[in-house]
PyMOL commands that place a pseudoatom at each C-alpha (Angstrom):
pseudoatom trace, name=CA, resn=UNK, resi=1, chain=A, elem=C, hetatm=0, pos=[14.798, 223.622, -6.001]
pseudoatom trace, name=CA, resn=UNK, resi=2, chain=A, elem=C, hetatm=0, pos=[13.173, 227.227, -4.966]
pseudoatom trace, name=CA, resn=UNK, resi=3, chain=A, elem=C, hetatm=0, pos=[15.383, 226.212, -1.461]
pseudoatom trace, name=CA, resn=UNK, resi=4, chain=A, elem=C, hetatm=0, pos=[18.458, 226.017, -2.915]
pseudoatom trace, name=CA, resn=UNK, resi=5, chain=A, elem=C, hetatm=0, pos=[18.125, 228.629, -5.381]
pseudoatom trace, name=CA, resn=UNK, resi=6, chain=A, elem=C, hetatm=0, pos=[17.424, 230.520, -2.205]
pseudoatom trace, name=CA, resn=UNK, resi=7, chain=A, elem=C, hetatm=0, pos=[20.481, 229.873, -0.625]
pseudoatom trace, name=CA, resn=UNK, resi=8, chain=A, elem=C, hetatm=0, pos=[22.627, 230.343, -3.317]
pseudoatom trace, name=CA, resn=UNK, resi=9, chain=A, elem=C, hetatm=0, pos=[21.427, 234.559, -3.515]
pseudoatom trace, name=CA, resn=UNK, resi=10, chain=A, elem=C, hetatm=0, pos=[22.079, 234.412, 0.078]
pseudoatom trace, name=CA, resn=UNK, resi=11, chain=A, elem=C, hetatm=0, pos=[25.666, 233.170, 0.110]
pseudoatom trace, name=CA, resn=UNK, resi=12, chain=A, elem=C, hetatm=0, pos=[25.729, 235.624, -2.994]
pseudoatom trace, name=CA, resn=UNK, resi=13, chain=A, elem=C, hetatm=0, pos=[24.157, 238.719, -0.891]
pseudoatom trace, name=CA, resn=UNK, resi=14, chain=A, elem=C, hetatm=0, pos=[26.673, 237.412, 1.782]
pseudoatom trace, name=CA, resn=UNK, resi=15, chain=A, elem=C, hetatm=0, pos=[29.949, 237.512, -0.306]
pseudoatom trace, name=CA, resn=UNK, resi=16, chain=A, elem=C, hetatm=0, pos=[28.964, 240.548, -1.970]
pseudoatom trace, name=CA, resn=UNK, resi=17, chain=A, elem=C, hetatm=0, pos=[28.581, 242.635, 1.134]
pseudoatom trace, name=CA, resn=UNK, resi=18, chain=A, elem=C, hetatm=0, pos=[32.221, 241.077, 2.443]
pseudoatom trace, name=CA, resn=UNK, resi=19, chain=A, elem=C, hetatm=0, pos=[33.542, 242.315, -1.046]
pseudoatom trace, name=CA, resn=UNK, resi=20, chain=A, elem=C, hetatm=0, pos=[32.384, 245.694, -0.492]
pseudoatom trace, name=CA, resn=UNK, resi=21, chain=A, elem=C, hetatm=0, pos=[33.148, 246.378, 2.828]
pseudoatom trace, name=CA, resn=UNK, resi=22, chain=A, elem=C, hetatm=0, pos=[36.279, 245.312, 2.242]
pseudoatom trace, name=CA, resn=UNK, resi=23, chain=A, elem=C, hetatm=0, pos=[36.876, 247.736, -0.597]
pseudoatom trace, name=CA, resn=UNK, resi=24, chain=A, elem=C, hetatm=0, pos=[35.445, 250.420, 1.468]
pseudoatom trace, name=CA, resn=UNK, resi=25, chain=A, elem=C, hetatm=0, pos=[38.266, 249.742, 4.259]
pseudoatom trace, name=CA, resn=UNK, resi=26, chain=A, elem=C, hetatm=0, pos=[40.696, 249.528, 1.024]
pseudoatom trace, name=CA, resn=UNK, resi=27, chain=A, elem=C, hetatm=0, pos=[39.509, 252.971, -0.362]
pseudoatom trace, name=CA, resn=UNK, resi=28, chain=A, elem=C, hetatm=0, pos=[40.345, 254.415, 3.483]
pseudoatom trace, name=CA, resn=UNK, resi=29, chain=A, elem=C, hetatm=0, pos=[43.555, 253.125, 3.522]
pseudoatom trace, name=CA, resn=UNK, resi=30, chain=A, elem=C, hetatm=0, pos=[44.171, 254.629, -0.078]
pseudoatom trace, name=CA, resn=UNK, resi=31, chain=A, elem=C, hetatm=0, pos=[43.312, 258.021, 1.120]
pseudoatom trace, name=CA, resn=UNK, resi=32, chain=A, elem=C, hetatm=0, pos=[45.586, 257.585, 4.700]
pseudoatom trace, name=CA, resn=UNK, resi=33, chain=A, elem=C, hetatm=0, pos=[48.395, 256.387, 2.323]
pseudoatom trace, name=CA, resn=UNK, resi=34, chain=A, elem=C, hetatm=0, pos=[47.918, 259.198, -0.476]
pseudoatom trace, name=CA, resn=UNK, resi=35, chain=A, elem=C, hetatm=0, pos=[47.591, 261.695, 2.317]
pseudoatom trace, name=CA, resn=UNK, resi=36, chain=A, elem=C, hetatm=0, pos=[50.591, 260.468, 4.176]
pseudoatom trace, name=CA, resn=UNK, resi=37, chain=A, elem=C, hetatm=0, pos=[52.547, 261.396, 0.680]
pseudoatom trace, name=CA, resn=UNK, resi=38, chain=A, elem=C, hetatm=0, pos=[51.633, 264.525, 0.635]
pseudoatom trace, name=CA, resn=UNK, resi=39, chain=A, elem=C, hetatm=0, pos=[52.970, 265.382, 3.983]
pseudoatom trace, name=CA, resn=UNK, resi=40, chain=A, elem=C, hetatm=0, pos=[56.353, 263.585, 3.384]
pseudoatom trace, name=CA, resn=UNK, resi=41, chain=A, elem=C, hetatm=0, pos=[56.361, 265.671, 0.209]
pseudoatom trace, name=CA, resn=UNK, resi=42, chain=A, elem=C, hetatm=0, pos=[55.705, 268.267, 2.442]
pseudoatom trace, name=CA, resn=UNK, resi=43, chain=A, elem=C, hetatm=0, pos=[58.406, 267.654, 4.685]
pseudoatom trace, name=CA, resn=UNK, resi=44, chain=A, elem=C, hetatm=0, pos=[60.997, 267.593, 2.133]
pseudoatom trace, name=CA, resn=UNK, resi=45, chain=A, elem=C, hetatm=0, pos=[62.298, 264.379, 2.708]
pseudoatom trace, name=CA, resn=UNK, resi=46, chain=A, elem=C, hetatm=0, pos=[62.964, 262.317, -0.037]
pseudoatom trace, name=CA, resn=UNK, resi=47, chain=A, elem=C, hetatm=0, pos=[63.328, 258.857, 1.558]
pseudoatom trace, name=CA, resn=UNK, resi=48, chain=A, elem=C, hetatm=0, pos=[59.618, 259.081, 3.583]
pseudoatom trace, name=CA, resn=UNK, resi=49, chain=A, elem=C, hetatm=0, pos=[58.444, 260.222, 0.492]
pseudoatom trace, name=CA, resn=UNK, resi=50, chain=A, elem=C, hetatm=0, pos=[59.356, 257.343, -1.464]
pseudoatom trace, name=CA, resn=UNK, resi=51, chain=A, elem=C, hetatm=0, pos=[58.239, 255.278, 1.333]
pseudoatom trace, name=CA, resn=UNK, resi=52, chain=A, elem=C, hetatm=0, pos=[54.728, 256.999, 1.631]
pseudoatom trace, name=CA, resn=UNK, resi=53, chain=A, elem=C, hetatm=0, pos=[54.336, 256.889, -2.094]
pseudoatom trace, name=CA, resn=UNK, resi=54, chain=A, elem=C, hetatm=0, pos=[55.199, 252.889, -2.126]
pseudoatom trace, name=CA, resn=UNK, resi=55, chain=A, elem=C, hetatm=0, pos=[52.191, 252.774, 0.221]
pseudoatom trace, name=CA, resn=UNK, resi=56, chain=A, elem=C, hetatm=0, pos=[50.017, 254.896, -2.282]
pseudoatom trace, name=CA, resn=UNK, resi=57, chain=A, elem=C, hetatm=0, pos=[50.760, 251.929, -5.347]
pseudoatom trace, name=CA, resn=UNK, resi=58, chain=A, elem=C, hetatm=0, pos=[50.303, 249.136, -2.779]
pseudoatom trace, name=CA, resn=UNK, resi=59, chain=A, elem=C, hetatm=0, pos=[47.025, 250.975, -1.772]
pseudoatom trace, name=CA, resn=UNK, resi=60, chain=A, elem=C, hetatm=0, pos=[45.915, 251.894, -5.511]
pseudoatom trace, name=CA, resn=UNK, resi=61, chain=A, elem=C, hetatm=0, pos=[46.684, 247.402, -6.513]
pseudoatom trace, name=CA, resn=UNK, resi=62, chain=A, elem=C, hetatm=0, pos=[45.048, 246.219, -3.331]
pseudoatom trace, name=CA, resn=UNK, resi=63, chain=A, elem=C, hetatm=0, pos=[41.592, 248.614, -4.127]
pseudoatom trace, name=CA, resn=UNK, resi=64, chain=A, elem=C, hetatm=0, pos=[41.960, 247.381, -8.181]
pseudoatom trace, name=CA, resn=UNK, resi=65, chain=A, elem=C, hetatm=0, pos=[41.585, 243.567, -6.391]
pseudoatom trace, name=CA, resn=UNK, resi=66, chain=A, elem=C, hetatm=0, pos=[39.148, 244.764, -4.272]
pseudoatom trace, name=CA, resn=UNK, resi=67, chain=A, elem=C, hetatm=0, pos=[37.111, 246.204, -7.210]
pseudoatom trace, name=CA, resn=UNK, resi=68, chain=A, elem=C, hetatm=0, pos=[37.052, 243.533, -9.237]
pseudoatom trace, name=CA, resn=UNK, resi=69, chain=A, elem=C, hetatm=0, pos=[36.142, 241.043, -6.175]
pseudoatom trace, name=CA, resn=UNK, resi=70, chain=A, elem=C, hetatm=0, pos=[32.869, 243.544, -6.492]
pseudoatom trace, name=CA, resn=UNK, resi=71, chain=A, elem=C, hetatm=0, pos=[32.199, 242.815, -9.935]
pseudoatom trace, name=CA, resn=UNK, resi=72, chain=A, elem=C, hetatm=0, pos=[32.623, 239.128, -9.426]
pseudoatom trace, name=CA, resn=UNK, resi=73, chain=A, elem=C, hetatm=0, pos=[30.518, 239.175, -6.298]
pseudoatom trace, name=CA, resn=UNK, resi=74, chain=A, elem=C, hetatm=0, pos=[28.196, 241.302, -8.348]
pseudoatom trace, name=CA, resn=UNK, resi=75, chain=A, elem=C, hetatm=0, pos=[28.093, 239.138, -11.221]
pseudoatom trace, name=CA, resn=UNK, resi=76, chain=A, elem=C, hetatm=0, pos=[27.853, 235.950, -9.018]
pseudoatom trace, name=CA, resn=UNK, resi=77, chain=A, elem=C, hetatm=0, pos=[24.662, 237.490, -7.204]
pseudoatom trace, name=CA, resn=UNK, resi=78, chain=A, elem=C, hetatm=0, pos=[22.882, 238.178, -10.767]
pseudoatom trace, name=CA, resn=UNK, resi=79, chain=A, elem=C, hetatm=0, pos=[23.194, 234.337, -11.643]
pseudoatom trace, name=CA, resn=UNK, resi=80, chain=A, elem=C, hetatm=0, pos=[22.146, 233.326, -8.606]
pseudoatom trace, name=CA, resn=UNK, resi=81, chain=A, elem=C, hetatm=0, pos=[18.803, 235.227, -9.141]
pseudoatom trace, name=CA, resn=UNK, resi=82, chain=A, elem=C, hetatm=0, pos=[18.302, 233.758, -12.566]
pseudoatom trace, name=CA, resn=UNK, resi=83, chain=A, elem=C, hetatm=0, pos=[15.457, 231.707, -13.316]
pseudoatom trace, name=CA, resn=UNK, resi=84, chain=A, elem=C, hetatm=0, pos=[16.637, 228.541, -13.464]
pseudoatom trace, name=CA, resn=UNK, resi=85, chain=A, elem=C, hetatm=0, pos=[15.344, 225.893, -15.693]
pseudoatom trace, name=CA, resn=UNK, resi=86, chain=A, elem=C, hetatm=0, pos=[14.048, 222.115, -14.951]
pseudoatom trace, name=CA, resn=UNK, resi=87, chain=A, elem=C, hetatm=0, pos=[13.287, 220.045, -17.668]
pseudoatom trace, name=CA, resn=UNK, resi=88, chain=A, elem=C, hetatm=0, pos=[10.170, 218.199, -16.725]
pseudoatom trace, name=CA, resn=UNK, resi=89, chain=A, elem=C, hetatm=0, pos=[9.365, 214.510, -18.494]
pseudoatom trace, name=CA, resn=UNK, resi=90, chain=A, elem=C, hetatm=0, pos=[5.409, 214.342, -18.061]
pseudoatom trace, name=CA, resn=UNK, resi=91, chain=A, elem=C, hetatm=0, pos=[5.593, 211.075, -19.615]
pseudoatom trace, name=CA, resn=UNK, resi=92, chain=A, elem=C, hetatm=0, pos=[6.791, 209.278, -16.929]
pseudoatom trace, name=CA, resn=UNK, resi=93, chain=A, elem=C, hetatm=0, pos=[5.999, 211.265, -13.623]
pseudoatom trace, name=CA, resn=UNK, resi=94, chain=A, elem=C, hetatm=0, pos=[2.228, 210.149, -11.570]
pseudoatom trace, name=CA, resn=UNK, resi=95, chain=A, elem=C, hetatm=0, pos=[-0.775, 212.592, -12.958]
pseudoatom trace, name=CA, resn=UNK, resi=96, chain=A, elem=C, hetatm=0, pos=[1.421, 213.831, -16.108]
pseudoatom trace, name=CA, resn=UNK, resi=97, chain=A, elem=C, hetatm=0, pos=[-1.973, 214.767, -17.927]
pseudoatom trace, name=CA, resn=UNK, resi=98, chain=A, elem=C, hetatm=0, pos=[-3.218, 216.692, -15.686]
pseudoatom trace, name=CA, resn=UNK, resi=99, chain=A, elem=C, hetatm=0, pos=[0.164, 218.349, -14.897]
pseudoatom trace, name=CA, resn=UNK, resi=100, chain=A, elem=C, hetatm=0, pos=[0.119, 219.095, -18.940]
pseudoatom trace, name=CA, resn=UNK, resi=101, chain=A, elem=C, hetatm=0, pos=[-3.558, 220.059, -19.121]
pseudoatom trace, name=CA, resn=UNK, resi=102, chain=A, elem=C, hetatm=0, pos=[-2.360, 222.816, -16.346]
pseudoatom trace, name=CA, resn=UNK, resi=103, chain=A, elem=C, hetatm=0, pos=[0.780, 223.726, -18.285]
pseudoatom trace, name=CA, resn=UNK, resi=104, chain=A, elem=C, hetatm=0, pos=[-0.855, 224.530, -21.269]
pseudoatom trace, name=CA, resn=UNK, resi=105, chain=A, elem=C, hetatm=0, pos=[-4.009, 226.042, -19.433]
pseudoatom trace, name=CA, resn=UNK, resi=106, chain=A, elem=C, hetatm=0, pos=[-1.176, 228.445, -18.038]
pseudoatom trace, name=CA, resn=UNK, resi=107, chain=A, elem=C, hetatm=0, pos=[0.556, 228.649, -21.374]
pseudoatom trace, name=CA, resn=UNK, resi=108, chain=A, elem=C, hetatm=0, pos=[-2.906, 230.159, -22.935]
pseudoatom trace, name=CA, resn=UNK, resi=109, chain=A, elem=C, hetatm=0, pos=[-3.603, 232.104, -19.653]
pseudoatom trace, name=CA, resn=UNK, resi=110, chain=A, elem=C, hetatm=0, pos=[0.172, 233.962, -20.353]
pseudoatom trace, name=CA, resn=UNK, resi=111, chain=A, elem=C, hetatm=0, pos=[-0.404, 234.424, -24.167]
pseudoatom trace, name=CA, resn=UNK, resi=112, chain=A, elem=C, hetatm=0, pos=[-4.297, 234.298, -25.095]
pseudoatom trace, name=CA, resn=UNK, resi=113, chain=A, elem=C, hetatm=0, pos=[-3.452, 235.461, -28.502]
pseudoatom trace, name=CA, resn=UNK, resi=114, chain=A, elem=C, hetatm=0, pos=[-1.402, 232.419, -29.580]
pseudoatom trace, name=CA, resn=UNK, resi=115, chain=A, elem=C, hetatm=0, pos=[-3.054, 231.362, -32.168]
pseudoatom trace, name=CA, resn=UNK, resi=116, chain=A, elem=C, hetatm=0, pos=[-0.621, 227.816, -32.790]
pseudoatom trace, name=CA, resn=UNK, resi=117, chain=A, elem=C, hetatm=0, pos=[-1.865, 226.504, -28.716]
pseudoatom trace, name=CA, resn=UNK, resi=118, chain=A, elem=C, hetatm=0, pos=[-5.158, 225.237, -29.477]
pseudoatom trace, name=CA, resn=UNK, resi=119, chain=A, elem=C, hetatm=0, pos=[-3.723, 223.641, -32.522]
pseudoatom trace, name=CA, resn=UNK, resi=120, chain=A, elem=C, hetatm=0, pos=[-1.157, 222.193, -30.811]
pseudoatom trace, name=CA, resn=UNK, resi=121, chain=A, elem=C, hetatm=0, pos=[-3.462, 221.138, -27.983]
pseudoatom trace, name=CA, resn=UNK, resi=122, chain=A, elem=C, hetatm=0, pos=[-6.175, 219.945, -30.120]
pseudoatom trace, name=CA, resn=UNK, resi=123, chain=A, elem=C, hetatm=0, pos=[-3.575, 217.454, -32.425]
pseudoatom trace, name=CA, resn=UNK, resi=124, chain=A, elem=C, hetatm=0, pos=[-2.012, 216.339, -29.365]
pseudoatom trace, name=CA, resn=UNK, resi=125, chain=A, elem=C, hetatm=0, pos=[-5.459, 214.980, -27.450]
pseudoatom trace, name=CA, resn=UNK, resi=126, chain=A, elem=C, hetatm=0, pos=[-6.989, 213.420, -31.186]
pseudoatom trace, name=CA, resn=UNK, resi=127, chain=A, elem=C, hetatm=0, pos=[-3.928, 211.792, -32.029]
pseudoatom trace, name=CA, resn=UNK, resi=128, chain=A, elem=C, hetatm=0, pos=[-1.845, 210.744, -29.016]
pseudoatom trace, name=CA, resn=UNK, resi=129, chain=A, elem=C, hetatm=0, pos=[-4.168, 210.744, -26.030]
pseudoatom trace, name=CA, resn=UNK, resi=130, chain=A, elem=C, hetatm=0, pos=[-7.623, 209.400, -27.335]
pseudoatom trace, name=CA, resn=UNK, resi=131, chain=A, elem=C, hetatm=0, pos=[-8.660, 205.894, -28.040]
pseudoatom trace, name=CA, resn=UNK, resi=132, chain=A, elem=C, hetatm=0, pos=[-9.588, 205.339, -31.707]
pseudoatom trace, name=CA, resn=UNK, resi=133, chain=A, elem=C, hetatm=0, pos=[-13.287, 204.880, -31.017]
pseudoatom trace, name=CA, resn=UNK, resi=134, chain=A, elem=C, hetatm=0, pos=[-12.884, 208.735, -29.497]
pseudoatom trace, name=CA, resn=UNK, resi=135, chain=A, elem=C, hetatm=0, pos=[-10.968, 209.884, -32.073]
pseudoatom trace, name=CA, resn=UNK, resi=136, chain=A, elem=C, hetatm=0, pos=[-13.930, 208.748, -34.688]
pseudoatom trace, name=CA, resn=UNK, resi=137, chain=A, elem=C, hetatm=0, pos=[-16.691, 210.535, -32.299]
pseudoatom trace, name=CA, resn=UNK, resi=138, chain=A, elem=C, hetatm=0, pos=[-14.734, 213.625, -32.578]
pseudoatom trace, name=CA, resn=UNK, resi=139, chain=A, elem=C, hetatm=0, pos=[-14.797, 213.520, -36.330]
pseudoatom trace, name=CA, resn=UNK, resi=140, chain=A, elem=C, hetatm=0, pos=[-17.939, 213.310, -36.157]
pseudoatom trace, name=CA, resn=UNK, resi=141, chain=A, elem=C, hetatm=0, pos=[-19.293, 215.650, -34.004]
pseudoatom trace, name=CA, resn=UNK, resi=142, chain=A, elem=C, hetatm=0, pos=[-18.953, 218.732, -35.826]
pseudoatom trace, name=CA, resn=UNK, resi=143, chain=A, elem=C, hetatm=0, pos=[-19.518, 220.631, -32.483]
pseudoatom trace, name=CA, resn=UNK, resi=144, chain=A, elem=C, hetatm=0, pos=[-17.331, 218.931, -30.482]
pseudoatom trace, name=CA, resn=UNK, resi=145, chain=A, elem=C, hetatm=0, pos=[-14.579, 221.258, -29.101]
pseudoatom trace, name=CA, resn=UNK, resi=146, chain=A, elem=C, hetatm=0, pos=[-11.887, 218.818, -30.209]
pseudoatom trace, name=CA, resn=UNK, resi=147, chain=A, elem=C, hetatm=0, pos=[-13.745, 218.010, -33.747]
pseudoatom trace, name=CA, resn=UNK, resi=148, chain=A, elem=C, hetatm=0, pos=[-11.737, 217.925, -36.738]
pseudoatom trace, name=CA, resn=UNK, resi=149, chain=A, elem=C, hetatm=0, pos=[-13.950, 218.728, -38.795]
pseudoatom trace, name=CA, resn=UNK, resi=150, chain=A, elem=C, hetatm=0, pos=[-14.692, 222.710, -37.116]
for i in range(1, 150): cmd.bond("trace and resi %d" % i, "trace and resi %d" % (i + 1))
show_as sticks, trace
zoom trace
C-alpha cells in the first residue's frame, strides 16, 4: 500500500508542477498582452486597441483556469499525502495475536497515560483468549498481572 500511496504524491508532485508552469507561461503572456494595450493606446488607434485589449481578457480567463488548475493540483497533492487507513481483521489473518499483542504494545508505547488500555487489554485476554482453567488461575493468583482480583 506504502507503493502506491507513493505513486499517487508523485503523479500529484508531477501534475502540480505542469499546473504551475503553465500558469507561469500564462502570467507572461498576460503581461505581453496588457503591455501590447498600452502601446496601441499609445498609438492612438482605436481598432489595435480593441484588438490588444481582447488579448488582455483572453489572457486575464486563460490565467483564472490556470489558477484554479493550481488549487486543484494543490489540493490533489494534499490527499495524496494523507494517511490512509486499512482496516485490519486480526481474527482471521496467520499470527493475529501476536500482531494484536504488538498493536496494543504500540498503542501504550504512543499514550502511556491511558489509563482504559490495560483494562481493555486485561478483559480481553481473561475473557476471550484464555481457557477456563486459566481464567480460574488468574482469579486466583492475586499477583498475577492479569488477576482479577488486583
Amino acid at each position: 500500500m506504502a507503493a502506491a500511496q507513493a505513486r499517487d504524491v508523485e503523479h500529484a508532485s508531477e501534475r502540480l508542477a505542469q499546473a504551475e508552469a503553465a500558469g507561469a507561461q500564462t502570467r507572461a503572456a498576460l503581461a505581453l498582452a496588457e503591455r501590447a494595450e498600452a502601446t496601441a493606446l499609445q498609438a492612438e488607434g482605436l481598432d489595435l486597441y480593441c484588438a490588444a485589449h481582447e488579448n488582455v481578457c483572453a489572457a486575464e480567463g486563460e490565467l483564472q483556469r490556470s489558477d484554479d488548475e493550481v488549487a486543484e493540483a494543490t489540493a490533489s497533492l494534499e490527499l495524496a499525502k494523507a494517511p490512509r487507513n486499512h482496516p485490519v481483521n486480526l481474527a482471521f489473518s496467520p499470527r493475529g495475536s501476536t500482531t494484536l499483542s504488538q498493536l496494543v504494545d504500540t498503542w501504550q508505547e504512543a499514550e502511556p497515560y491511558n489509563h482504559t488500555l490495560p483494562d481493555d487489554v486485561r478483559w480481553s485476554v481473561v475473557g476471550v483468549l484464555c481457557h477456563p482453567l486459566f481464567v480460574r488461575s488468574f482469579v486466583r493468583c492475586p499477583r498475577a498481572p492479569w488477576s482479577l482480583t488486583g
